[in-house]
N, C-alpha and C positions, 0 to 999 in steps of 0.2 A: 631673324626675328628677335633673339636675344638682345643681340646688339642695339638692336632698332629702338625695342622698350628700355636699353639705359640710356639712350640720346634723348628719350622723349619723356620719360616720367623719371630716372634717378636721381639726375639733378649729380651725375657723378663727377668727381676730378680724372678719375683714372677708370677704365673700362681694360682687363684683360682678356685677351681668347688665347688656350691653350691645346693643343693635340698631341696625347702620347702614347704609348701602348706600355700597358700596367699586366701584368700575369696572364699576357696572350688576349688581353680586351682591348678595344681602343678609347678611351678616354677623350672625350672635349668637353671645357666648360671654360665656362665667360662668366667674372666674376667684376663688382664693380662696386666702389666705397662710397656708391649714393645713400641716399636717405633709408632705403629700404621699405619694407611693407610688410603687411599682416597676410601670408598668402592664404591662412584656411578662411581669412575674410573676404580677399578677393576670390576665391574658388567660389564660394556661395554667390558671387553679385555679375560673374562675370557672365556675357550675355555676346561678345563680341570675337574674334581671331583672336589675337593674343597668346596666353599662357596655357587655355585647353587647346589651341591649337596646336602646339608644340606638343605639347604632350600627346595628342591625339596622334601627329606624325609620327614620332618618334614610338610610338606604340605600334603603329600602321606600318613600318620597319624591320618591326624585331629589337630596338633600343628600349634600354631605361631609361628613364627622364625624373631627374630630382630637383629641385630648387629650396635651398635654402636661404629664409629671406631674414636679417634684423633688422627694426626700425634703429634707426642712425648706422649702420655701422655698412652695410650692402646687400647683394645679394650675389648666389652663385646658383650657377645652371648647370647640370653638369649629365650628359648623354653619355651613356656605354654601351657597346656592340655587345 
């Protein structure tokens, strides 16, 4: 789903996914130098799958789920066990 929202709305040159294991957690996040976005704005508007989705899963798991977004610079997703 990460992936999917930077092909379709980043407008990115470069999209990374990364998996590693950090002080016995496992670490993934996908990060990507698109345009970025306002997430506590898109939280209040969103009405469809997307970004509460993820979060909803990743909660529905046992993961955390953070996303850090800048306008111009990107954004990163980043799930921990």
């Amino acid at each position: 789903e990460a992936v999917s929202n930077c092909i379709k709305h980043a407008e990115a040159k470069t999209i990374t996914v990364s998996s590693a294991e950090l002080a016995g957690q496992w670490v993934i996040r996908v990060q990507d130098d698109g345009k970025g976005f306002d997430y506590e704005e898109i939280k209040k508007q969103e009405h469809g799958n997307g970004l509460g989705n993820m979060h909803q899963r990743a909660a529905d798991g046992g993961f955390s789920f953070s996303i850090i977004s800048n306008i111009g610079t990107g954004t990163t997703i980043t799930v921990v066990s």
